[in-house]
N, C-alpha and C positions, 0 to 999 in steps of 0.2 A: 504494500500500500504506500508505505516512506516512498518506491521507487517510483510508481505514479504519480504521486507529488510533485514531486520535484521533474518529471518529464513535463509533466501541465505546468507547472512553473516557468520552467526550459523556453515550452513553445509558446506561453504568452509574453514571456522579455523578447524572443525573438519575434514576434509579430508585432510588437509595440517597437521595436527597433525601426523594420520595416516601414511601418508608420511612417514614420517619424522620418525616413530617409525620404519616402514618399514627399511627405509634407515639403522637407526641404529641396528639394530637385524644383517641386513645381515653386515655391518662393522665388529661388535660382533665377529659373526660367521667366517666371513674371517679370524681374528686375531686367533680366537682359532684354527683354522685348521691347520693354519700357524706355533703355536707352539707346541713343541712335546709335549708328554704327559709325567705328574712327576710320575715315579715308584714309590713304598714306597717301603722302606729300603730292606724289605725282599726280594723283585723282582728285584733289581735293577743288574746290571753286579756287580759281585765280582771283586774288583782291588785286586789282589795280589802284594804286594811290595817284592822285594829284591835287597840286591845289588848284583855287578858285578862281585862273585866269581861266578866259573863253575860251585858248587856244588849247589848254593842259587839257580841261574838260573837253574838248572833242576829240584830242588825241585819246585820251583814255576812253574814249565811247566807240571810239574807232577803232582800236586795239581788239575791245570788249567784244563788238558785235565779232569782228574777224575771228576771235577763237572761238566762241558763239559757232560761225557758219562751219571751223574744223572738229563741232563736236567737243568741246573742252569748257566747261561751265567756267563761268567768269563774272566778277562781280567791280561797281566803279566806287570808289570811295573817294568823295575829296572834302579833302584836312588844308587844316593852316600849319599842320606841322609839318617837318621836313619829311617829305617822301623817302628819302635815301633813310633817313634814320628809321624811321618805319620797317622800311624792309632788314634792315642791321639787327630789329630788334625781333623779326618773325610777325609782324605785326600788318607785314603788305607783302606781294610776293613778285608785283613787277609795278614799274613805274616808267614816266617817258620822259627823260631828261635832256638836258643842253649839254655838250659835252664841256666846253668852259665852264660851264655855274658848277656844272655837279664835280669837275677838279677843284674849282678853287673850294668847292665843302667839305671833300674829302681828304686834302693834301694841300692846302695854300701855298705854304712855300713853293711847290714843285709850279703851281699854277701861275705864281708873281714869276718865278726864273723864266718859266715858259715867256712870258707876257712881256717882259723886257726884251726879249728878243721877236718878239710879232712885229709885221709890219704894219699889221690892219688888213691884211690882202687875203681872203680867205683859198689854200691850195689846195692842190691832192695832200702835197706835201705837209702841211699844216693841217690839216684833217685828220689822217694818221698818225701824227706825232701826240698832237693833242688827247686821240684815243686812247694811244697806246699807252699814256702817261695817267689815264680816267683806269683805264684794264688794270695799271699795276698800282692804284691805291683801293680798289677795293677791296672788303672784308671778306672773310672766310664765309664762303655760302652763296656771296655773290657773284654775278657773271654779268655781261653784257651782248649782245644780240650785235651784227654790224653796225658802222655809224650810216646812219641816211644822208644824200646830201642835201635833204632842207636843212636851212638854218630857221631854229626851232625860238632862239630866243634874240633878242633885238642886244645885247651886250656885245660889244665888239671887242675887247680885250683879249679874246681869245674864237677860235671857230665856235661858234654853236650848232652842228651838227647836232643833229634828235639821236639821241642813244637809249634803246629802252635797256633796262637796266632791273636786274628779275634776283629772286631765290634760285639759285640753281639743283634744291630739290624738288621743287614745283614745275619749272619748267622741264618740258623735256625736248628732244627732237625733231618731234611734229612738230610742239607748239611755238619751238625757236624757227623753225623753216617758213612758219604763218605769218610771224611776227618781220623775218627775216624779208619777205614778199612784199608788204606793207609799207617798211620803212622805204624797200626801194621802186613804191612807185608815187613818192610823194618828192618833186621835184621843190617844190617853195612854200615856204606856211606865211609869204604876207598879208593873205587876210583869209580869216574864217570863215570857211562855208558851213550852214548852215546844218543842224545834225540830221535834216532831213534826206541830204543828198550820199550820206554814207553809205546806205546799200549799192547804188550805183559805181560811188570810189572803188566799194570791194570788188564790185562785177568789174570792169576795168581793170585791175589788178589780178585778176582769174583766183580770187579766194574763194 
């Protein structure tokens, strides 16, 4: 009789275990359904940062829609804060920059040395130098897309070539070769067209 006891015993710990393993699986399960799922970097929305000039704001609307039409969610965001610091901080994941403003943010000295020796005359030569001086002060994570040859911003100290200027976990080689298309079919940004005629720029440019 003692050994039937203690088997009835036996079998009801072990089914109140069961229970109870039950109970928690589905708790488990409730919670994960409940929370969304983490993208990795490469899938996630693009935040594009800019600020609140007309010109940044179409650039980044133009960017937006372009990964948009390659299938790659993208989002615009514009701040009064630095866009470069943004992305430094994980906080934006591409932006559309001047190539002089965003040296002289990231590397002054290297931008005044450059700048003392500018004519004013904007080259090939001078387009590449000035790149390639933006490429070698960026921070760990960042990368840069060709430079375009619009000149993006009205400061003459240095080229303003449009250099988007991204996370380089987020970006990947579709979305750089999109970006890459873009930049070079945009010969002058002296005045804003309207956000209305984007689709058309894109079509024109075979995005």
């Amino acid at each position: 009789m003692q050994h039937n006891l203690q088997a009835g015993h036996s079998h009801h710990v072990r089914g109140s275990v069961a229970t109870l393993a039950l109970a928690l699986a589905g708790a488990l399960s409730a919670c994960t359904d409940l929370e969304a799922p983490v993208l990795p970097e490469a899938e996630k929305a693009v935040v594009i940062s800019v600020d609140d000039a007309p010109r940044a704001v179409f650039l980044g609307e133009l960017y937006r829609q372009a990964l948009e039409r390659q299938g790659r969610e993208a989002v615009l965001e514009v701040t009064e804060e630095s866009s470069l610091h943004r992305l430094a901080t994980g906080h934006a994941d591409l932006t559309l920059t001047c190539a002089g403003n965003a040296l002289q943010e990231l590397n002054p000295a290297l931008a005044e040395e450059l700048a003392q020796e500018y004519n004013g005359v904007v080259t090939a030569e001078w387009r590449e130098r000035t790149y390639a001086a933006l490429m070698g002060s960026l921070g760990d994570n960042m990368d840069a897309t060709d430079p375009s040859n619009a000149q993006a911003c009205e400061a003459d100290f240095l080229p303003q070539n449009l250099v988007p200027v991204y996370r380089s976990p987020v970006i990947g080689r579709p979305e750089r070769s999109t970006i890459n298309v873009v930049s070079g079919s945009l010969s002058t940004m002296n005045e804003v067209p309207p956000h209305e005629e984007i689709p058309a720029l894109l079509d024109r440019a075979g995005v």
